[in-house]
C-alpha positions in Angstrom: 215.1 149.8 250.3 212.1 151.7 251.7 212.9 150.1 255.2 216.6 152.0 255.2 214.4 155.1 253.9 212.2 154.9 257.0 215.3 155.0 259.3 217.0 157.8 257.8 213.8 159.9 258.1 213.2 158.0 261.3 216.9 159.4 262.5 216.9 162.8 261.4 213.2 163.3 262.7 214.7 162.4 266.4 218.2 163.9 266.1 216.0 167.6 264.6 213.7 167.5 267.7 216.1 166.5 270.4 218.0 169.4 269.1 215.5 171.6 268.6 213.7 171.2 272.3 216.9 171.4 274.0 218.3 174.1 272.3 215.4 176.3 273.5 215.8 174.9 276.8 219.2 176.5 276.7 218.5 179.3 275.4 215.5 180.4 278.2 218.5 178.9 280.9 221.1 181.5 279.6 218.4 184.3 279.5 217.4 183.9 283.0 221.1 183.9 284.4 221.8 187.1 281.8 218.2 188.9 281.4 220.0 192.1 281.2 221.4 191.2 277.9 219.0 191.1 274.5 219.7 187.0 273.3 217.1 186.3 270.8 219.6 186.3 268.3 220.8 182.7 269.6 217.2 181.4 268.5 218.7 182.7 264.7 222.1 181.0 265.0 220.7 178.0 267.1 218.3 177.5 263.6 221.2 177.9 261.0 223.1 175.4 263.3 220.6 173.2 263.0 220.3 173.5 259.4 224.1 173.1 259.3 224.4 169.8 261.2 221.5 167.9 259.6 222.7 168.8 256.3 225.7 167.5 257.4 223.8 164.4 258.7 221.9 164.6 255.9 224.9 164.1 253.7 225.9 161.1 255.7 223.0 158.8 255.6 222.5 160.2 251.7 225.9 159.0 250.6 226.2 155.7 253.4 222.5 154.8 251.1 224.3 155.4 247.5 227.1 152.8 249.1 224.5 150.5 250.0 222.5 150.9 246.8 226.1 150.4 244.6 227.3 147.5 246.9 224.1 146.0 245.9 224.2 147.0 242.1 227.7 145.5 242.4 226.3 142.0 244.0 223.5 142.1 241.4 226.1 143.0 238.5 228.0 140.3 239.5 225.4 137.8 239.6 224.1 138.6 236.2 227.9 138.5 234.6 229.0 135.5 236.9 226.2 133.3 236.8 226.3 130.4 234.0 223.6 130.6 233.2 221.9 132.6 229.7 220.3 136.3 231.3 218.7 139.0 229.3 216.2 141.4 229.7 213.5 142.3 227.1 210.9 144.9 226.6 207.3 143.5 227.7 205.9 145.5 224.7 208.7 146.1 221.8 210.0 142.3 222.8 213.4 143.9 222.5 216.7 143.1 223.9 217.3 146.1 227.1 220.0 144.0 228.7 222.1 140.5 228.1 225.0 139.1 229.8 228.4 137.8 228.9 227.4 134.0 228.6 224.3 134.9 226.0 226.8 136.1 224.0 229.1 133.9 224.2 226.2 130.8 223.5 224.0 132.4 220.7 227.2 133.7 218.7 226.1 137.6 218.6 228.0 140.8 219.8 226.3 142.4 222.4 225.2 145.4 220.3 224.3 143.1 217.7 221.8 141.9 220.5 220.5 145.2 221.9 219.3 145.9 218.1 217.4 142.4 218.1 214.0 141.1 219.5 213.3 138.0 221.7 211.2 136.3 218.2 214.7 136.8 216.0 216.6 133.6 218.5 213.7 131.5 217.4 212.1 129.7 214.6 208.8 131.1 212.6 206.3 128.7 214.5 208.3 129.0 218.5 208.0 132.9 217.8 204.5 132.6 217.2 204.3 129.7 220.3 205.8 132.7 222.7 203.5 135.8 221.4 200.7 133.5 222.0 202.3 132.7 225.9 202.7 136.2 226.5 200.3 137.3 225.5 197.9 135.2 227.7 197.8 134.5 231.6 200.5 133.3 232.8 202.5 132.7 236.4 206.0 134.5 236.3 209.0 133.1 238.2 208.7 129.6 237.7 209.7 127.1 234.9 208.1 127.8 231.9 209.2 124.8 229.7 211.8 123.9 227.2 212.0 126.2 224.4 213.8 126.3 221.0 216.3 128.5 220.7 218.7 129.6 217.6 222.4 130.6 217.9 223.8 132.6 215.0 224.7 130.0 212.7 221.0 128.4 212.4 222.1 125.5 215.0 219.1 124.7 217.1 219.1 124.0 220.7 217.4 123.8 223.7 216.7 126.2 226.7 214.9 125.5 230.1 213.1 129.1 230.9 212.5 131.4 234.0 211.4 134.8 234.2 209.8 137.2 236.4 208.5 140.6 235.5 210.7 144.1 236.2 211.8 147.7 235.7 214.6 148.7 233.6 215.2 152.0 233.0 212.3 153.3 233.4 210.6 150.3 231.1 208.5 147.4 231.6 210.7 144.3 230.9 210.8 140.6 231.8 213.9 139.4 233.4 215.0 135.6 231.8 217.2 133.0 233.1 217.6 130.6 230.8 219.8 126.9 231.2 221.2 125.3 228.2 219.6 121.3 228.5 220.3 120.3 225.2 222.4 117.4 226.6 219.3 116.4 228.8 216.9 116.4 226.0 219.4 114.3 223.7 219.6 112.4 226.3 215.7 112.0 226.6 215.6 111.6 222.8 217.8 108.8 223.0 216.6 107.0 225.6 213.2 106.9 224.0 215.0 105.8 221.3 216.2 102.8 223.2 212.9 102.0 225.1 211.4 101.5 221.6 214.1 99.3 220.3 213.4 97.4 223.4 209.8 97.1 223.0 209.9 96.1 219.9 212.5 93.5 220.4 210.8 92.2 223.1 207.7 92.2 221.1 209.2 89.1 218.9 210.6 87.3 221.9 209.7 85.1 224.9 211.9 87.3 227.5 210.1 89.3 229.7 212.5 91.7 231.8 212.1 92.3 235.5 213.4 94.7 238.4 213.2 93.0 241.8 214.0 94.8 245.2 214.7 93.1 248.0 214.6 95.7 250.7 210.8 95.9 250.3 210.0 92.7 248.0 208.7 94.1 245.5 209.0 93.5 241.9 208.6 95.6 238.7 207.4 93.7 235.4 208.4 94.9 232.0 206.5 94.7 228.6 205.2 90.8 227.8 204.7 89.2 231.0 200.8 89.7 231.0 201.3 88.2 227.2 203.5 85.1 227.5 201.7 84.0 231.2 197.9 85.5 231.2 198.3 87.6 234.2 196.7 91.0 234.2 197.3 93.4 236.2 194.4 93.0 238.7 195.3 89.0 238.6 198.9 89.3 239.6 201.1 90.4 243.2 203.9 92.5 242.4 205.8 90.7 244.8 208.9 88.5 245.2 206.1 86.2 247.7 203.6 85.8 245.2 206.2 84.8 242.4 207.6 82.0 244.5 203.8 81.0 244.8 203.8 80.0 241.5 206.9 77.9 240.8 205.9 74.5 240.9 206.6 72.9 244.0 208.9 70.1 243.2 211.2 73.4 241.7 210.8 75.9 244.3 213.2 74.8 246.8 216.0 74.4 244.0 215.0 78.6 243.1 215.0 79.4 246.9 218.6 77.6 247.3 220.2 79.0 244.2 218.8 82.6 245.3 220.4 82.5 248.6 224.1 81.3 247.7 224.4 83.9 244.4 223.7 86.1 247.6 225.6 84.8 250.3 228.8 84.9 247.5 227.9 88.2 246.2 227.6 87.3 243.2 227.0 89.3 239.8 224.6 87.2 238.3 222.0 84.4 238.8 220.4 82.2 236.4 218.1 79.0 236.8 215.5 76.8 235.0 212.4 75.5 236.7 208.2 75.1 236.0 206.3 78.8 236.6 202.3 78.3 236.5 200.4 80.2 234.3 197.1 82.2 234.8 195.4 79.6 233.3 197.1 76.8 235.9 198.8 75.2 233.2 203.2 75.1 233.9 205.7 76.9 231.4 209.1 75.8 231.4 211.1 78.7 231.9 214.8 80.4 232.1 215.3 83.1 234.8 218.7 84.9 234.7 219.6 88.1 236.2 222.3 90.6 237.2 222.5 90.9 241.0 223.5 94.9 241.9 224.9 95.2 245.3 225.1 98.8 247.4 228.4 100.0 249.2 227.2 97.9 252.1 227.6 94.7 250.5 224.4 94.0 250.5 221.9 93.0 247.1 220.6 96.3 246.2 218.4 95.3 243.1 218.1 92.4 240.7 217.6 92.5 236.8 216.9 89.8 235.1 215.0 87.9 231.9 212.6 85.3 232.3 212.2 83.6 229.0 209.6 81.2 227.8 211.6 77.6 226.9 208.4 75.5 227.1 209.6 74.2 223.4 212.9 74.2 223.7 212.0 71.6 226.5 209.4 70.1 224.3 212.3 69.6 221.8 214.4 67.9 224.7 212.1 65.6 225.4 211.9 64.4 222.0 215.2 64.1 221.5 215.5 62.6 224.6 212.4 59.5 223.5 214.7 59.0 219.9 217.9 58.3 221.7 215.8 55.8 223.7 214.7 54.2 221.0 218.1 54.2 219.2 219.7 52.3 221.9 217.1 50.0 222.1 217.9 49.5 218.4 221.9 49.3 219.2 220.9 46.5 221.7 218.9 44.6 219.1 221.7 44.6 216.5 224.3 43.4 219.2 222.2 41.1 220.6 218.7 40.2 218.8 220.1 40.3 215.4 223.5 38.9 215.8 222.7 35.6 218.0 220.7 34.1 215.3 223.3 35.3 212.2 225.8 33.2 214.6 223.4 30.3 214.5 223.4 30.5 210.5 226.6 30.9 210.2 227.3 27.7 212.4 225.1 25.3 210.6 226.5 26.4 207.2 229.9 24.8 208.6 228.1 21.9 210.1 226.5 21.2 206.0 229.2 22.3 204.2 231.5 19.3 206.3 229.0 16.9 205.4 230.4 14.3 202.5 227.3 13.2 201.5 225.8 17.5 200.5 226.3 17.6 196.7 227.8 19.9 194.8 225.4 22.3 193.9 223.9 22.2 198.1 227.4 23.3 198.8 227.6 26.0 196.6 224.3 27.2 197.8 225.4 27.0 201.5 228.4 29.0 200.9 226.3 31.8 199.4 224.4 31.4 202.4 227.3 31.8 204.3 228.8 34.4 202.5 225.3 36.5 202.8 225.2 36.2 206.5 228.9 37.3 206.8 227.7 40.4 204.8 224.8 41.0 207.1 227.1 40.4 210.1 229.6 43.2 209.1 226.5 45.7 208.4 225.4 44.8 211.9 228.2 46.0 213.2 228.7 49.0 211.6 225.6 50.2 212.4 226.5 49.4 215.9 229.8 51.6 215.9 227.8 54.3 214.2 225.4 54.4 217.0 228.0 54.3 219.7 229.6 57.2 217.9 226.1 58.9 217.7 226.7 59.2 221.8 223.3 58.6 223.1 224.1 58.7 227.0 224.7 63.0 225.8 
């Protein structure tokens, strides 16, 4: 503004002398070539000319400046109307509403006159009122982000604002110029990923996983909550780095890791998962189940991996056990069909060999074929125990 000022001055300054040194110039030429004749009268009318054309000129850069100034009352009208953003204007002292655009009506629920009769304080609660008199009020940098605040619509519904402002004129009155951008999504958003990161926290608080981020483009790895708790390493005792993990899988279980890695990425695949020995900061092994989700960018190539590592040191331990009972069942099985059996064959043999025998009396005989008829029984149990172990399936 004051730089188109200076050049209208600036012109009609030049244009006024140029015509006012070469007018007299004129004039004394015409006297010279006339001097008979009385001219001084063209200094009158060479004046009122001069007065004539500059007001005309005047006129000109007056009204070319009003087109500029409405051209940019237009832009700045438009901007304040078209924007999407929330803009008012509030006294600096009274706190009330000078000016408010389409869209603040629109969002709080208010007329526009019902919002030139309010103040900034009647959009918020008691206690943000009192928050903003006390920011006003105080020192403060203008024209930058000044937070999320708590604003009211009409109804009572709460909701939040992101706020800029900077300090103006209006009319004659000190104001503050707002911009304010509706972010209640974002802070729901916020809210409810909080939310979620607490669930997880806590859920992982009562479990053996530990979730980890792993980029490959650099080799580092992020740890989540629990690591440090399920395998003793602080933060100054541990690398985050895909090297220094593979440093502590055991060795005999490394290259299996290392080979499984490599083909889930050579396929592309979506997911990874594998069980091997990872040492603890105490040098002790945990048995433990790493499975992750393999991202890939739009180059093919692994972007990130995701995964749970999970404790299964007694799930293992349980194995093993399991493993020692089937042992010994089949070593039972294997005593019944052949221990147990060979010598019930040899009973059952001679009790044929006596009970053939002329000279065995009565009562001997009867004897022998209760023998006989016991060992029989004990066969058949024998056996049965054997089908119920081979249904038992002790090779699974």
């Amino acid at each position: 503004m004051r730089k188109r000022t200076a050049l209208i001055i600036l012109i009609y300054l030049v244009l006024g002398a140029i015509w006012l040194v070469m007018g007299a110039k004129w004039i004394e030429r015409i006297d010279k070539l006339i001097p008979e004749k009385d001219l001084s009268w063209l200094y009158a009318y060479k004046n009122i000319f001069f007065l004539f054309i500059s007001a005309i000129l005047l006129f000109l850069l007056i009204e070319m400046y009003k087109a500029s100034i409405s051209k940019v009352e237009k832009n700045y009208q438009q901007l304040f109307e078209g924007t999407p953003a929330t803009i008012y204007v509030f006294d600096k002292i009274t706190y009330q509403f000078l000016k408010v655009n389409k869209i603040m009506t629109q969002k709080y629920g208010y007329s526009e006159k019902e919002l030139l009769e309010m103040t900034i304080t009647d959009i918020r609660s008691d206690q943000e009122a009192s928050k903003l008199n006390d920011y006003l009020r105080s020192d403060h940098l203008e024209g930058n982000e000044t937070g999320v605040w708590l604003h009211r619509k009409k109804n009572g519904e709460f909701f939040h604002q992101l706020i800029s402002h900077h300090s103006t004129v209006y009319k004659g009155k000190t104001a503050y110029m707002v911009i304010a951008i509706d972010v209640e999504n974002h802070v729901k958003a916020e809210e409810k990923i909080k939310e979620l990161l607490n669930t997880y926290e806590t859920v992982t608080s009562v479990t053996n996983d530990v979730i980890w981020e792993y980029n490959p483009y650099n080799d580092t790895i992020k740890w989540m909550n629990g690591f440090s708790e399920v395998f003793g390493y602080t933060e100054d005792l541990r690398i985050n780095s895909g090297e220094w993990v593979l440093n502590k899988i055991h060795p005999e279980d490394k290259n299996k890791v290392v080979s499984t890695v490599q083909q889930a990425f050579k396929e592309l695949s979506s997911s990874w998962r594998c069980e091997y020995r990872f040492q603890c900061a105490d040098g002790t092994y945990k048995e433990v189940s790493n499975q992750a989700f393999i991202l890939v960018d739009h180059l093919g190539k692994t972007e990130k991996m995701v995964g749970a590592l999970r404790d299964i040191t007694i799930r293992k331990d349980y194995e093993m056990r399991l493993l020692h009972r089937n042992k010994m069942l089949r070593e039972i099985a294997w005593n019944n069909s052949h221990e147990i059996r060979r010598p019930l064959s040899n009973i059952l043999g001679l009790t044929d060999l006596l009970n053939v025998d002329p000279k065995t009396s009565s009562a001997h005989a009867e004897l022998l074929r209760m023998l006989g008829q016991s060992a029989i029984e004990l066969d058949e149990i024998v056996i049965k125990i054997n089908d119920s172990l081979k249904d038992a399936n002790l090779e699974d």
